[in-house]
C-alpha positions as CSV (number, residue, x, y, z in Angstrom):
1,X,-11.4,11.2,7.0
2,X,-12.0,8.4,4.6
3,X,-7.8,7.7,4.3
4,X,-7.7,7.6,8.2
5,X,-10.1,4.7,8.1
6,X,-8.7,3.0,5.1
7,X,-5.5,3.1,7.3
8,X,-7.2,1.9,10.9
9,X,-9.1,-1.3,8.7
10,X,-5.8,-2.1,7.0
11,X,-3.9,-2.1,10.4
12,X,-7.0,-4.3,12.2
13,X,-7.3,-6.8,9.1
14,X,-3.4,-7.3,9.5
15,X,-3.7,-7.7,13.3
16,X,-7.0,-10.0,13.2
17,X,-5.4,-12.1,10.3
18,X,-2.1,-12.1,11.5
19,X,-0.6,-11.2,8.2
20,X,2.9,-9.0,9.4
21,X,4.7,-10.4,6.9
22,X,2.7,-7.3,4.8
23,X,4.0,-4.8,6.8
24,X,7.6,-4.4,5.4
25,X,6.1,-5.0,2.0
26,X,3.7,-1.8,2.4
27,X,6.8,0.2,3.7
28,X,9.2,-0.5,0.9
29,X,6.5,0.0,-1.2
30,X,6.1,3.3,0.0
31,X,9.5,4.0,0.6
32,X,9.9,3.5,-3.4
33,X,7.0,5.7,-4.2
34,X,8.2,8.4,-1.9
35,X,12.2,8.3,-3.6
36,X,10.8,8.6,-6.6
37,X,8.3,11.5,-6.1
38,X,11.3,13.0,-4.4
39,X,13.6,12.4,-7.3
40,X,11.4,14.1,-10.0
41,X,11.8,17.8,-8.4
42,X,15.3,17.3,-7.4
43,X,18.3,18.1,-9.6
44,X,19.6,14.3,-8.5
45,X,16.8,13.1,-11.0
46,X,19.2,12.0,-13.4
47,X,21.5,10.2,-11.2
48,X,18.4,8.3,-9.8
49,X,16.6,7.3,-12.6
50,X,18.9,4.7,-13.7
51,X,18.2,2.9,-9.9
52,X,14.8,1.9,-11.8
């Protein structure tokens, strides 16, 4: 419950401030964080690593 709030303020501070330039940052950000999660129980591991 707490993460779906984090989520809704996030989404009304960048609304209210007019900050959308953040919102391509946050999903490349993620993005990154979800290849490499991926990459570390896949047998492409080695062939990704070297992207970083």
């Amino acid at each position: 419950m707490a993460k779906q709030s984090l989520i809704k303020e996030f989404w009304l501070f960048i609304k209210h401030e007019k900050k959308w330039w953040l919102v391509p940052l946050i999903a490349v950000l993620l993005l990154v964080a979800l290849l490499m999660v991926f990459a570390q129980s896949s047998p492409l591991a080695p062939f990704i690593y070297p992207l970083f």
